[in-house]
C-alpha positions as CSV (number, residue, x, y, z in Angstrom):
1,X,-11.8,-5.2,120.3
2,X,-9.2,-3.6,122.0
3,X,-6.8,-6.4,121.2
4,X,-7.6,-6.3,117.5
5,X,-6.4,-2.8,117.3
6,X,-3.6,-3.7,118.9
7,X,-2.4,-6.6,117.0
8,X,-3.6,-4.3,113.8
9,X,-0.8,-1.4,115.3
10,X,2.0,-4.4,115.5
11,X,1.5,-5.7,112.5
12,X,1.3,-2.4,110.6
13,X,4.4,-1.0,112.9
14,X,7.0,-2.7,111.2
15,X,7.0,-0.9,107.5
16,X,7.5,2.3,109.2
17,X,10.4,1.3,110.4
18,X,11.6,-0.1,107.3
19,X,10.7,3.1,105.8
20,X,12.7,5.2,108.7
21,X,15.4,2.9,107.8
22,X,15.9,3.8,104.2
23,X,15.3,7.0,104.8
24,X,17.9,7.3,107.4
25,X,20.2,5.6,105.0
26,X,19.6,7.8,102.3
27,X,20.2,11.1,104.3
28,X,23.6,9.0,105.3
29,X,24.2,9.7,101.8
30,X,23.5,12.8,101.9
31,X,25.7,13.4,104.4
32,X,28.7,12.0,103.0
33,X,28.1,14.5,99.9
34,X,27.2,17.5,103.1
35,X,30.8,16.5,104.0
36,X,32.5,16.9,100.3
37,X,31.2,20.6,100.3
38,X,33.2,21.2,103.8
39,X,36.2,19.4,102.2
40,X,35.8,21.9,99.4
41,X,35.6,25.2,101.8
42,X,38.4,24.0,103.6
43,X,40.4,23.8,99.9
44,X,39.3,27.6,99.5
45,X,41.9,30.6,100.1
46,X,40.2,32.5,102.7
47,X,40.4,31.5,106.0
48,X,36.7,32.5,106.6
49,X,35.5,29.9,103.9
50,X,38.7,27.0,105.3
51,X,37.0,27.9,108.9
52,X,33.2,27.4,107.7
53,X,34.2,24.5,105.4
54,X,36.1,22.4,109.1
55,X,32.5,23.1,110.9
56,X,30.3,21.7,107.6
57,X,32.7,18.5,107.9
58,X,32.5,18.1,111.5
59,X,28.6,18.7,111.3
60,X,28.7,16.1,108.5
61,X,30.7,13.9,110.2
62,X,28.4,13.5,113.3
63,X,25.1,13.6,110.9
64,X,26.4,10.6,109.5
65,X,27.8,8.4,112.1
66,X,24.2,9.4,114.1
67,X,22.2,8.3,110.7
68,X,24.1,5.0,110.3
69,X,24.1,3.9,114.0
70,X,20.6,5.1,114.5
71,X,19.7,2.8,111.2
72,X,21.7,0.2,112.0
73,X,19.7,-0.5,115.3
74,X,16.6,0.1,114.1
């Protein structure tokens, strides 16, 4: 019995991580667009908006090298 259920968790294990995939691949997506909007606050005039607009790139820019690795090796 015991082994059934397990063999039943194995086999139904795999689509979730498909699933985690694409949805890991899609918020890389995301990310890249999360990174545009800092490229556009940095574009701004005032330095509070060019200050906030670096930290949403850098933010961005570690969201999506930690979606695409974490995708990738999944």
């Amino acid at each position: 019995m015991n082994g059934g259920i397990a063999l039943a968790g194995l086999i139904g294990a795999e689509p979730a991580l498909t699933d985690l995939r694409t949805i890991l691949f899609i918020n890389a997506g995301l990310d890249v667009l999360y990174m545009a909007a800092g490229i556009y606050l940095m574009n701004r005039p005032e330095a509070t908006w060019q200050g906030a607009g670096l930290a949403v790139l850098i933010q961005g820019g570690f969201l999506l090298a930690f979606d695409l690795l974490h995708g990738l090796l999944i």
